[in-house]
C-alpha positions as CSV (number, residue, x, y, z in Angstrom):
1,X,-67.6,28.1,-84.3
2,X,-68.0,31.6,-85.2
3,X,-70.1,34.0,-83.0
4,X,-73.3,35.6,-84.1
5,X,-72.9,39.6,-84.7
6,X,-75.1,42.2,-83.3
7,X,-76.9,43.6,-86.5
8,X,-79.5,45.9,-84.4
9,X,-80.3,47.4,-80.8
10,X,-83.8,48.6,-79.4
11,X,-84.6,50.0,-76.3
12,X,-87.0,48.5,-74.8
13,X,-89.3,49.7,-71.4
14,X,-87.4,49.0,-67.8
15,X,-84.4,49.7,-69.0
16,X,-84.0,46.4,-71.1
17,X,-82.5,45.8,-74.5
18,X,-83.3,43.9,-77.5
19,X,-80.4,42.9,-79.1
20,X,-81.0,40.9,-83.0
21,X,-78.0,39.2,-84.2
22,X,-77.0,38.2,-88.1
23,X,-77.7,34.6,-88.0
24,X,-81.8,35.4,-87.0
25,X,-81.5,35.1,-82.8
26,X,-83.4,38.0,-80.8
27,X,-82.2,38.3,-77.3
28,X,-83.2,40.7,-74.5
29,X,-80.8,42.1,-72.0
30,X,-81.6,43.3,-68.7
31,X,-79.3,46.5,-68.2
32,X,-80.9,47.4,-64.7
33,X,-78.5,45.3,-62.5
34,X,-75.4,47.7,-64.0
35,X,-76.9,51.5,-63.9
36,X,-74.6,52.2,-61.0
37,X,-71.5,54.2,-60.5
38,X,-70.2,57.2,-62.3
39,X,-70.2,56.1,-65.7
40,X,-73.2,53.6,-66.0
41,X,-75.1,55.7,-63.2
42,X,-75.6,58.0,-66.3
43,X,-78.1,55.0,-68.0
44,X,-80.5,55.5,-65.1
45,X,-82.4,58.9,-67.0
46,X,-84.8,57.1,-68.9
47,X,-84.1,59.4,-72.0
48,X,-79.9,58.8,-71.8
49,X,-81.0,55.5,-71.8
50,X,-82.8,55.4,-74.7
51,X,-80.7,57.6,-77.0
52,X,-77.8,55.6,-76.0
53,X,-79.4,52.5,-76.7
54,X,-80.7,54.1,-80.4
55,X,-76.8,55.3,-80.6
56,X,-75.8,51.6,-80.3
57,X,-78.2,50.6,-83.2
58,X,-77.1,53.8,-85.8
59,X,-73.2,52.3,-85.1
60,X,-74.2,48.6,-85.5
61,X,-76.4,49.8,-88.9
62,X,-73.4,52.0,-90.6
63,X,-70.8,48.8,-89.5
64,X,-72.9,46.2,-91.4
């Protein structure tokens, strides 16, 4: 069975995701419980957050 590919990322408010995938399934992911540490620390400024999450959309657009 072949997996489902991640056509589109938003950002959503509290630090959530909405992730839509190629075969019509929109899921939302909860990103709060891994904003910790050196790297992912970074996600916790609202506005990193959000043009990281947009970044992640721009790739998955120019990749389809």
């Amino acid at each position: 069975m072949l997996r489902p590919t991640a056509t589109a990322v938003k950002a959503k408010e509290n630090y959530l995701i909405e992730v839509t995938f190629d075969n019509g399934e929109v899921k939302v992911f909860d990103v709060k419980p891994y904003i910790k540490g050196a790297w992912y620390g970074q996600l916790e400024d609202i506005n990193y957050f959000n043009s990281a999450a947009s970044c992640l959309s721009i790739k998955k657009s120019h990749d389809v």
